[in-house]
N, C-alpha and C positions, 0 to 999 in steps of 0.2 A: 394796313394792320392785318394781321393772323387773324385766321376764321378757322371756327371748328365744323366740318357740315355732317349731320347726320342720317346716314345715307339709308334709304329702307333698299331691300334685294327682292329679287322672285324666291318664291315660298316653296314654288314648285315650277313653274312656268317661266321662262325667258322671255318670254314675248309680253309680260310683266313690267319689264324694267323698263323704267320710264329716259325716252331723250336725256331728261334736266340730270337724272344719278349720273347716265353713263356722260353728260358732257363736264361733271362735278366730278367724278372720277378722274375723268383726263385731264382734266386743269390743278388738281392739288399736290404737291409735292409729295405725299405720302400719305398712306392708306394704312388704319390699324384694323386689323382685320381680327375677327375669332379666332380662325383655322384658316393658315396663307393657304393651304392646299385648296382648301373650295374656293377661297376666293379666286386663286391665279385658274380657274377655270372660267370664273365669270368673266375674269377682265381677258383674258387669253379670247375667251368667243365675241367680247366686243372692243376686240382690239384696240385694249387699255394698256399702258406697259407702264404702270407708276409704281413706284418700289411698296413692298407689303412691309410690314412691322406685325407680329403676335400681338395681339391683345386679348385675351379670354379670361375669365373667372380666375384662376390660378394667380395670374402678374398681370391683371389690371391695374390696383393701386398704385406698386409701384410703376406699372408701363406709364398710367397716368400721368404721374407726375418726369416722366423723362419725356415724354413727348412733348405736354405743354412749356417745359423750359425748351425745349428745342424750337419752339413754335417760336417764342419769344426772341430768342437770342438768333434766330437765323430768317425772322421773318418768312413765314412759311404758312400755308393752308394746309390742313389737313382734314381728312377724313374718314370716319369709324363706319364700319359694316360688320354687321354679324354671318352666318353661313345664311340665313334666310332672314326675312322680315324685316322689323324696325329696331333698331339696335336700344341698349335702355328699356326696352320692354318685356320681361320676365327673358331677357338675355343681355350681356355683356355691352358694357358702355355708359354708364350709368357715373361709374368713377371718372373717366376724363371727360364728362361733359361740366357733371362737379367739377372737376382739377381745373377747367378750362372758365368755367365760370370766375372761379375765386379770382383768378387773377384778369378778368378784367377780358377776358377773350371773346366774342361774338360767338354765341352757336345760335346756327341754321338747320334746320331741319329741312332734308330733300325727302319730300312723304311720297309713300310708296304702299306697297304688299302690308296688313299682319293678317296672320292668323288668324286670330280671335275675333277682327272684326271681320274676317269673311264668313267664319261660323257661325256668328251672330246674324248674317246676313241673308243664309240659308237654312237659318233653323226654322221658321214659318211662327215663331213666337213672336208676340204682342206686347212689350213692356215697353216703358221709356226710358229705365236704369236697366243696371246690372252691375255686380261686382266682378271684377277679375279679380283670382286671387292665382294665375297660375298655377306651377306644380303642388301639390299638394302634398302633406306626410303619409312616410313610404310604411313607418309602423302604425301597424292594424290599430291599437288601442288611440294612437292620436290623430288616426286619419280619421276615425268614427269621432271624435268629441270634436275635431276640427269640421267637421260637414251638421255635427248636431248645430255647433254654434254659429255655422254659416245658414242654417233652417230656420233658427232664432230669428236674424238681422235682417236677411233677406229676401226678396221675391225672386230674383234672378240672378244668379250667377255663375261665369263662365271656368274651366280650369284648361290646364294641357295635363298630356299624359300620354305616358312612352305607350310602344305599342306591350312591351310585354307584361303591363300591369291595369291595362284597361278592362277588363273581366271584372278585377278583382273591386278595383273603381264602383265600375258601374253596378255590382252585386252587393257591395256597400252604399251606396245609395239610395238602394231600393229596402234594404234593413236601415238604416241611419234617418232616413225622410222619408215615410208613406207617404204618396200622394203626390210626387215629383213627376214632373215629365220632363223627357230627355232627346237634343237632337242632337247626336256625336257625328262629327265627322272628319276625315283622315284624307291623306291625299289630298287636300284643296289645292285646284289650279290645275292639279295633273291629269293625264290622261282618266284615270282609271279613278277619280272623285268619287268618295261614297259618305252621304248623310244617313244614317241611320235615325226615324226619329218615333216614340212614344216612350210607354212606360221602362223602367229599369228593367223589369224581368222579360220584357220582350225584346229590348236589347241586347240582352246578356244573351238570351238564347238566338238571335241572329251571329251574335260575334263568334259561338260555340260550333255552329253550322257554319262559315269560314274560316276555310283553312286556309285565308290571307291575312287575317285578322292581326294579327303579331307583326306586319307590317307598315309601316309609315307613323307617321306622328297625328297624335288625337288631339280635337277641342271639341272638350263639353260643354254644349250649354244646358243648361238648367232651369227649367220653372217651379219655383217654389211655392206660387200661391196659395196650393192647393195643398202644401204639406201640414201634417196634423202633428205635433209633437205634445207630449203632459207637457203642463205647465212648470216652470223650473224651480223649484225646492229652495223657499229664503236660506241665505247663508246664514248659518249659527256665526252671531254675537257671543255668547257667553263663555265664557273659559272653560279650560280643559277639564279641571274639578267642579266646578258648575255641572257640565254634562255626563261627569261620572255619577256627581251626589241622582241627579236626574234618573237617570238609567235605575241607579238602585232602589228611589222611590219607586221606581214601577216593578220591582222584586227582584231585578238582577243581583246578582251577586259582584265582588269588586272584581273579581276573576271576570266577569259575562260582561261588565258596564265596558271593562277594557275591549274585549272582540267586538262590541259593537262600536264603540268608536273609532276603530282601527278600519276596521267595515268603511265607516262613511268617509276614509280616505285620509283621517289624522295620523302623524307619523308618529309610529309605533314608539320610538326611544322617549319623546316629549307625552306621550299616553302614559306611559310606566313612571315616567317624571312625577306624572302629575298623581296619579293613582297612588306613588309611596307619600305623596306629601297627603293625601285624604285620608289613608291609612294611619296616619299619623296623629290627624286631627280628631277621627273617630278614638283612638286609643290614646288622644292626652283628656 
């Protein structure tokens, strides 16, 4: 019967990759890989020759689903790899390990390298969880309410993040969660490994002082315990006229009730909605 195996890479390091991937490699009839390019470098240095297939973000779904009728119909093992790490893991694979489940297919997991847990591994922090939430939002207004609400939930939790946006990161984190501490590190496995670890602002200002900082790939992790956030603002219940009539008990005007509720983030067209229907009720 067809097996899906999924295969973890070096992250950074060759000497990483385990016997079991590279003899998994060489025994499955085809390899869907991220980027054939990095891959045919892996298998090219441990003189692997098994044919590559694309599979990344882009035509996973469908790649998905061609592969696993391939699996089927020609009796075949195959195997997913990303350019680094563990495939399925805030990278590519995810889809045909689904596609390959539904129909009934074996996946095996050949574990290996991730990221996240070797940064977890050298941060010198103490918890028993953590949340991964990988990449994070690249616009500023949803990156800050996405790390408030990760301050809320959490005590720990790890991200990734390119090198050319880690500043900006960890400079929102230090506005977004007082009280965070931080072990970022980039390069794991490689030569030139670097953990950077305490508060946000002393991080920002080591990253500032390298001028290598803009290369390689980041994981943060994060301790939260220590972060102080107000307490979160119950959600208004009452309707939109409800909170206008409100407003003007305490002397606004219907003009002023509208800007303050527009303020606390109600949409503007349903605000005026509602303000001509009070208008109305004052004046019948």
């Amino acid at each position: 019967m067809s097996t899906l195996y999924v295969v973890a890479t070096p992250i950074g390091n060759l000497g990483d990759m385990s016997p079991h991937a590279v003899e998994t490699l060489k025994n499955v009839a085809l390899i869907a890989a991220e980027d054939t390019r990095v891959t045919r470098k892996l298998t090219t240095h441990f003189g692997i020759d098994t044919p590559l297939i694309s599979c990344h973000q882009h035509n996973e779904r469908s790649r998905a689903e061609e592969i696993t009728e391939r699996m089927i119909a020609e009796n075949i093992d195959v195997a997913v790899v990303t350019d680094a790490g563990t495939p399925a893991v805030s990278d590519p694979g995810t889809e045909i390990v689904k596609a390959a489940a539904a129909r009934g297919i074996p996946v095996i997991a050949v574990a290996g390298p991730s990221a996240f847990a070797a940064a977890v591994s050298v941060s010198g922090m103490d918890f028993s969880s953590f949340t991964f939430y990988g990449f994070l939002p690249r616009n500023a207004g949803e990156l800050r309410e996405k790390l408030t609400d990760i301050g809320r939930k959490n005590e720990a939790a790890v991200f990734h993040e390119s090198p050319h946006r880690i500043k900006d990161l960890v400079k929102m984190i230090g506005e977004a969660l007082p009280g965070a501490l931080l072990s970022v590190s980039c390069d794991l496995t490689k030569l030139h490994e670097l953990t950077l670890r305490g508060t946000p602002e002393e991080i920002h200002a080591a990253l500032a002082e390298n001028e290598k900082s803009e290369k390689g790939e980041y994981c943060v992790v994060a301790d939260l315990r220590n972060v102080s956030l107000p307490e979160e603002a119950p959600a208004v219940q009452a309707s939109l006229e409800a909170q206008l009539f409100d407003c003007m008990l305490n002397g606004a005007s219907l003009r002023d009730a509208i800007d303050q509720l527009t303020a606390r983030g109600e949409k503007k067209n349903a605000v005026k909605a509602a303000a001509l229907r009070v208008k109305n009720m004052l004046e019948g």
